[in-house]
N, C-alpha and C positions, 0 to 999 in steps of 0.2 A: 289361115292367119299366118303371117311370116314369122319368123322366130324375134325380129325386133318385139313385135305386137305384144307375142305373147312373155317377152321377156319384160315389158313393162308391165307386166299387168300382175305381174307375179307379187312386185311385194304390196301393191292396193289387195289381192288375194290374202295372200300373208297377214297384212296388215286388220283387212276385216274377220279374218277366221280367227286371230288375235284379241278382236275385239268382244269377238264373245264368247272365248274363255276367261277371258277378265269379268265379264257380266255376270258370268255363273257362277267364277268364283265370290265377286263381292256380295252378290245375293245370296249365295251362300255360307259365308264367312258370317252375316253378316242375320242369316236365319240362326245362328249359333249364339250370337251375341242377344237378340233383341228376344226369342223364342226358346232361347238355352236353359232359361231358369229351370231350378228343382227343387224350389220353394213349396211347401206341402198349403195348397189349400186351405181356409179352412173346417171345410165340411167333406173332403175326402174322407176320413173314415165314414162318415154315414154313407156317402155313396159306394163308397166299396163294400159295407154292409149289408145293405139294402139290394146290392145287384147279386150279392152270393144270396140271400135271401130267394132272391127270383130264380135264380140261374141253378142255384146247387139243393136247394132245396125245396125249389117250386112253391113258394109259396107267394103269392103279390101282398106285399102291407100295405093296406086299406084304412087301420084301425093304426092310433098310437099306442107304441108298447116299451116306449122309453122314458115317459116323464111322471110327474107325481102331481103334474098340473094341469093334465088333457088327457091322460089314460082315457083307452078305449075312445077318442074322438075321432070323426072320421079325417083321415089323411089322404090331403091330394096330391098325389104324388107324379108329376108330370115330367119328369126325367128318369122315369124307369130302365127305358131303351138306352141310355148312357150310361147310366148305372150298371148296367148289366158287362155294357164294353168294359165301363173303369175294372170292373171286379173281377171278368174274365182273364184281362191282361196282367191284373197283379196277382191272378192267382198262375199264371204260365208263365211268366216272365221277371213276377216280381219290379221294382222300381227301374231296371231295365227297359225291361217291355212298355210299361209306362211315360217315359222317356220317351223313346223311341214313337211312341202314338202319338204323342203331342207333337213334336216334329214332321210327323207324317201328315197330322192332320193340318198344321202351318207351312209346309209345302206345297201341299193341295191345292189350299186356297190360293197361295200365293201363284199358283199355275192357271187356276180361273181368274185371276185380276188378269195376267197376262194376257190372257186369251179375249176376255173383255174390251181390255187396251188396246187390243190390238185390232179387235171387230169395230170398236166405234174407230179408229182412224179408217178404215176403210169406208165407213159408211159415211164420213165426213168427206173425206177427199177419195175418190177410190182409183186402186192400184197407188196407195201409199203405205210406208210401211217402216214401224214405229224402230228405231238404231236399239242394236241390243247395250249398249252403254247408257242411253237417256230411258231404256226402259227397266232397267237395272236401277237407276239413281232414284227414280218414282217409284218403282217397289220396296225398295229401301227406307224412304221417310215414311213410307206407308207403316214398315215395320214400328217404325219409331214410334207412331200413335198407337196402333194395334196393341205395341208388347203388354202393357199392362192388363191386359186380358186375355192373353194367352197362360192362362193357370190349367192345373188340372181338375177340371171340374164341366161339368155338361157345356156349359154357355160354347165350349169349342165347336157341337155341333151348330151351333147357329153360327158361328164366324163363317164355317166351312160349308156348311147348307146355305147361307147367303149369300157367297161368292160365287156358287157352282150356279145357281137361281137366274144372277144377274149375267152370270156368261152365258148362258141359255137362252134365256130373254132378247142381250144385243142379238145371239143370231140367229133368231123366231123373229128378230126386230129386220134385221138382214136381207132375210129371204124376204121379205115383204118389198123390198127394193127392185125387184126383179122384173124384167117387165114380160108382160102380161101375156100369155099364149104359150109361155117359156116352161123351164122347170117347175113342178111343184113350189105355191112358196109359203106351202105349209107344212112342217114337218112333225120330225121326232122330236125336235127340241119343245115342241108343247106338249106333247103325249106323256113325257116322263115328270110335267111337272107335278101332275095331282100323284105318282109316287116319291116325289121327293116330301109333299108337304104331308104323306101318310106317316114316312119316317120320322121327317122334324116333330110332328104333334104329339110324338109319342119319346122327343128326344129332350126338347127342352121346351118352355115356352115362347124362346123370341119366334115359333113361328109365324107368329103373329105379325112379324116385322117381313113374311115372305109372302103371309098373305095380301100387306099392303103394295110390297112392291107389284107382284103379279096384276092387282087390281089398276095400279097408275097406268101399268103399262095397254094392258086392256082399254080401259077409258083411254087412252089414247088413240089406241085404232080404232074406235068407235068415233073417235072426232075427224079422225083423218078420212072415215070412209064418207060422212056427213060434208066434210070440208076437207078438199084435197089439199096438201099441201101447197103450190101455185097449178095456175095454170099450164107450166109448161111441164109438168110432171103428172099429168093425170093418168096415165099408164099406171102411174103407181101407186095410185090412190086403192086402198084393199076394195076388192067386193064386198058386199053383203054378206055374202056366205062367209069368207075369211074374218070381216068382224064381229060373226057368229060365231065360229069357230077359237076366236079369243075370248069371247065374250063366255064362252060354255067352256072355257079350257079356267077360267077363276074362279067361275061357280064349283065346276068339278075339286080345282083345289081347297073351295071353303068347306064345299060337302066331306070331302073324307078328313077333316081335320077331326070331324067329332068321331070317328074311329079311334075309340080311345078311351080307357080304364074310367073315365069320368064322363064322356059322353058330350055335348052341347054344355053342361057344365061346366069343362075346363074354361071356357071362353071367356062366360059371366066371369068367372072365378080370378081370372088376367085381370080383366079391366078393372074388376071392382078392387084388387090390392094392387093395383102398380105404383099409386102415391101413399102406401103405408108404409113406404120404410124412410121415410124421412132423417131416421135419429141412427142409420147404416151410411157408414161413410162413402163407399162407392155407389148411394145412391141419393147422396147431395148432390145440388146445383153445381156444374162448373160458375163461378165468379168472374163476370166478363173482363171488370175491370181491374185483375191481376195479373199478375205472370204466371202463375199457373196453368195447367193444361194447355201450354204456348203453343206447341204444336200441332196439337186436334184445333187452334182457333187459326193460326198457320192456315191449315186444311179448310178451311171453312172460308175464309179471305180467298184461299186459290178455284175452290169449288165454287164460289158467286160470281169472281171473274171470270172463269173458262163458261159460265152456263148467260153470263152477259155480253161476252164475245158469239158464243154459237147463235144464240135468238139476233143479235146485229147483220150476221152473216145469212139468218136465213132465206133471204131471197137470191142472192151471189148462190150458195150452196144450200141445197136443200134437204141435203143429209144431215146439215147442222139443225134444222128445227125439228129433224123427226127423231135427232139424239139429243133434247133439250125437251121437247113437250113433255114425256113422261118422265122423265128427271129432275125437272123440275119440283113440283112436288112431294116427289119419293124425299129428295136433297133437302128441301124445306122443312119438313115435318122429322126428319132423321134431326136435323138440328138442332128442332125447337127441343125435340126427343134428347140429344145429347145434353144441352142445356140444361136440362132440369134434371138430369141422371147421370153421373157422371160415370159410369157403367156403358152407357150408352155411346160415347165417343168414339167405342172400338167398332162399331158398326158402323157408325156416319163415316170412318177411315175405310171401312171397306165396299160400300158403296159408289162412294166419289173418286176413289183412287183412279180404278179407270178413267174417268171423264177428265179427270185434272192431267193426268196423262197423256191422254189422247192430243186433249185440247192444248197441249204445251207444246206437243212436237209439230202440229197444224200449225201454230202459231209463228215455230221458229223458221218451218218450210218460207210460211210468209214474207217474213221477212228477208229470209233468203234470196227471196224471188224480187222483193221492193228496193233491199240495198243489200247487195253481195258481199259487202267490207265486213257487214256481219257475223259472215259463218266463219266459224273458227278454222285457223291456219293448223296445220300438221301440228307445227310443235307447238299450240295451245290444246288440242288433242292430245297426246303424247305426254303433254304435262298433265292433266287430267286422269287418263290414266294413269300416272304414277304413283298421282295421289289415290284414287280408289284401289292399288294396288297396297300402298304403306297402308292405308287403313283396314281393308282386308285381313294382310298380316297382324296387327296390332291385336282385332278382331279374334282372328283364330290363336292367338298366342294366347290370350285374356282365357277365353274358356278353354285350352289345354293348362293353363296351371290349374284353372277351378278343377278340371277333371282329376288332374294329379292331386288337389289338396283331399276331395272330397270322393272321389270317384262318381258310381253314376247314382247312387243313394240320393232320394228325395229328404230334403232338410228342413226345418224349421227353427225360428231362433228363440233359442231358452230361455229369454227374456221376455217372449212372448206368448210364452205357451206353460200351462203347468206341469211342464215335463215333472219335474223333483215332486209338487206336490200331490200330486195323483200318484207318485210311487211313494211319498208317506200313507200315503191312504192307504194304500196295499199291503205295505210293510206292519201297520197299526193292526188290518182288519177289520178298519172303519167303512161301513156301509150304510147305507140308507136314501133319503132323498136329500139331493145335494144343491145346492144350489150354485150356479156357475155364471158367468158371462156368456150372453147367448154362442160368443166367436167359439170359448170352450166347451161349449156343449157337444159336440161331435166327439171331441178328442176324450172328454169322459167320459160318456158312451160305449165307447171302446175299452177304454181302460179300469172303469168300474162298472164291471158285467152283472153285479151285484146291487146296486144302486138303478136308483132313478134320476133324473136333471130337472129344471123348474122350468129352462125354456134352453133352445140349442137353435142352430142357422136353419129349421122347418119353418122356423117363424109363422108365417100365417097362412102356411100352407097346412097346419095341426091348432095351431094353440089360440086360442078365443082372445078377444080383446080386450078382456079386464087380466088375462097372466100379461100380457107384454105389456099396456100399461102399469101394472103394478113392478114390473122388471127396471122399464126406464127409471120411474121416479125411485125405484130403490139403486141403482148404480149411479143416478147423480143427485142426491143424495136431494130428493125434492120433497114437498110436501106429498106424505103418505107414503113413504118411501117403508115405511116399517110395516105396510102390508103382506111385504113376504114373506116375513116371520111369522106376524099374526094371524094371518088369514090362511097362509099354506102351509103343510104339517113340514116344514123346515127343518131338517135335521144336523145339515151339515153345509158349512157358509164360503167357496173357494173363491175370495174376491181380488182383485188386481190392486196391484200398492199402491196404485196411480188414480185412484176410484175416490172420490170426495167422502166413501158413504164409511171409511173402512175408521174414523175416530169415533163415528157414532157408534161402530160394531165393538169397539172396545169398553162401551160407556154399558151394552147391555148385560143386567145382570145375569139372563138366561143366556149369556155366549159364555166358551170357554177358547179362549185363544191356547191353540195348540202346538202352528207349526207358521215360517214363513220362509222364504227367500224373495231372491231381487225379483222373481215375479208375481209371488202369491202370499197372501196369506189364506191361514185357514182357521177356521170357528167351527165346535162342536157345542151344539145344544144341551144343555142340563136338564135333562127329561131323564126321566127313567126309562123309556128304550135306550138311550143312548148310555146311561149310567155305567154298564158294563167296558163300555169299550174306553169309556173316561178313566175308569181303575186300570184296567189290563196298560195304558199309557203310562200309567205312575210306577208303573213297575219292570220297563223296558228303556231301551235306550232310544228315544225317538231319532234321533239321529244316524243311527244305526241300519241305515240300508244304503244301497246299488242304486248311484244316481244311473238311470240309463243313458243313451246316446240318445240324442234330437235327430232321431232318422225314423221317417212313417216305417211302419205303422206306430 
């Protein structure tokens, strides 16, 4: 090449190796921002309990041995395997270490979206390949939906066992494209699934949500092998043998799921409580017709279009119906799913990302190729990045002052948590069965090692159906609401100032209101177990202790 050639080519060189340091950086500016949080959960203590349980003391909890309302009932505990992570890490690393694994684990995935992304452009258009700038900007609103599910708590392994699932699958889906005589076009990528779905069943429940994907995708090769995609692609239509081999690669994955502390069990056990938590706020309906959750319906508007563009296309391209047949479905039911569970949106985002990705930079080629006035000039480029650049920065400024304000300590805010009054309780030497808001239950658990709870975030994974019905109607303050007093040996009452039920606690002659602040109040029973602890009160300063810091533990 003469030195003109290579003289021009220099700063288009420049200018794309340019291009995706900026990509790396804003997605990762930008994993700092959306995945940064060090907000405490709030059921991490009980998992970090429960995993030193297993881990340091080998013992697996079966049986409950925290409450005054399900003692000794059997416990199904199906995030043992994360449990064990969270508790390792904060026993080696402390809220550090902890940090740092949530990050790791929202890196991850966000490196199988990519890799997803980047397999279905290929199999759409192939030898295409997706601009690290537009695939940087799609990973990024993906963030947006995602964040609010990136807590510390099990559900991470399903974000990240779902994304790893579906990059596997596109390229089990991939190799199938091959034609015929050629390379293997069956691989590893199915071999590892029934060990991915041994881990996930034993990590949290959405495996359930891996089992369906692997199933859609399966039924699909089974229709492709029955019905080729067209007729000028029958090379690629799978054999028999190969839609046996998918077909026994999802059974394999349902079989080893019951590998696992509960057995065939856990399953019934999913389906039958998925719609009992109605009256749990991340497991309301999203409300279509609001502004709420704008984003995740965003996502859901751009995932209908990109999977109504691919099925149009698929005769033109017929990479487009064999990256739409089993997405379809998977995409439909993830919806209906998020819809009714607003918990569930962070999944329908990490599902669709790739295909909305895919299908956007397919789209833009198109038009490229239709009216060339289209594609952006240098310096509408160049302006674009700038902006992804200021916003980066902004990004990474915002969490260096959090880190400076805070350091890397996981937080929780004092108005929502009974920091202060669970250190009266300690201070007092007040002990017994307590009764709390299920959200407080972990945290008091923890903090009154001495006591029992009435119900804590196990919910119906421990506690039978007349404690949590009797819990609701006593927090909003409904008919029969004074069953937790009367019916369960009730000794001590830590209710939220914001709770309808906390005038009638005042009205009861058997409460002794003892202690409050801006988040709690608190009621001690006039029983004669409790009589003691009601004198030793009268005779000290209640006021008189070490409010602690709002940092886990």
């Amino acid at each position: 090449m003469s030195s003109i050639g290579r003289s021009s080519m220099r700063p288009e060189r420049r200018l794309e190796r340019g291009g995706k340091a900026l990509a790396l950086f804003f997605v990762l500016a930008s994993l700092l921002h959306f995945f940064g949080g060090r907000v405490a959960d709030p059921d991490l203590w009980q998992h970090v309990r429960y995993g030193r349980l297993i881990c340091t003391d080998g013992v697996f909890p079966s049986a409950d041995d925290a409450s005054y309302t399900a003692a000794g009932a059997p416990l199904v505990n199906h995030e043992w395997l994360s449990q064990c992570v969270l508790a390792r890490a904060w026993d080696a690393g402390g809220a550090p270490l902890l940090y740092a694994l949530k990050l790791l684990v929202g890196a991850l995935a966000l490196a199988a979206l990519r890799d997803t992304a980047g397999t279905i452009e290929t199999e759409i258009l192939p030898g295409a390949r997706i601009p690290p700038l537009v695939m940087a900007i799609g990973l990024v609103l993906t963030m947006a939906v995602m964040s609010p599910g990136m807590m510390f708590r099990p559900q991470l392994a399903t974000i990240l066992l779902l994304a790893v699932q579906g990059a596997l699958l596109a390229r089990a889906d991939l190799r199938l494209r091959r034609p015929a005589g050629g390379p293997p076009r069956v691989g590893w990528e199915l071999a590892v699934q029934p060990l991915l779905l041994l881990a996930w069943a034993n990590a949290h429940g959405g495996f359930l949500v891996g089992l369906f994907q692997v199933a859609c995708w399966a039924g699909a090769v089974l229709l492709r092998c029955i019905a080729p995609v067209s007729p000028r692609t029958s090379d690629e239509r799978p054999t028999r043998a190969e839609a046996a081999i998918a077909a026994g690669c999802a059974a394999a994955c349902a079989a080893v799921t019951v590998v696992n502390p509960d057995g065939a069990g856990l399953h019934a056990f999913l389906l039958r409580t998925l719609g009992l938590h109605g009256e749990i706020s991340e497991w309301e309906p999203v409300e279509i017709l609001s502004s709420h959750f704008l984003r995740f319906k965003l996502l859901v508007l751009a995932a209908t279009v990109s999977l109504a563009l691919l099925w149009r296309a698929r005769d033109r391209a017929p990479g487009a119906r064999m990256v739409a047949d089993w997405r379809t479905p998977l995409l439909l039911v993830a919806a209906l799913a998020a819809f009714r569970h607003q918990r569930h949106t962070v999944l329908f985002a990490v599902l669709a990302c790739p295909l909305v990705i895919a299908t956007a930079e397919w789209v833009r080629l198109r038009l490229g190729r239709i009216a060339p006035a289209t594609l952006p000039t240098r310096g509408v480029v160049l302006a674009v990045a700038a902006g992804l650049a200021a916003i980066s920065s902004l990004q990474v400024a915002g969490w260096v002052r959090t880190l400076a304000r805070d350091g890397l300590a996981i937080r929780y805010d004092r108005g929502e948590f009974p920091v202060d009054a669970m250190a009266f309780l300690r201070h007092a030497g007040i002990s017994g069965n307590v009764a709390v808001p299920f959200e407080w239950g972990s945290f008091a658990i923890w903090h009154l090692p001495g006591s029992k709870v009435f119900i804590d975030g196990r919910f119906e994974t421990v506690y039978p159906d007349d404690v949590i019905r009797d819990y609701f109607a006593f927090r909003n303050g409904e008919h029969g609401w004074e069953r937790l007093l009367d019916a369960w040996p009730t000794d001590v009452v830590v209710a939220r100032r914001s709770t309808g039920v906390q005038v009638r606690l005042f009205e009861r002659p058997d409460l002794e209101y003892v202690y409050s602040d801006p988040a709690a109040l608190v009621f001690v029973r006039r029983s004669p177990k409790m009589a003691p602890f009601l004198e030793r009160l009268r005779q000290v300063d209640r006021m008189a202790f070490d409010r602690p810091e709002a940092t886990f533990p």
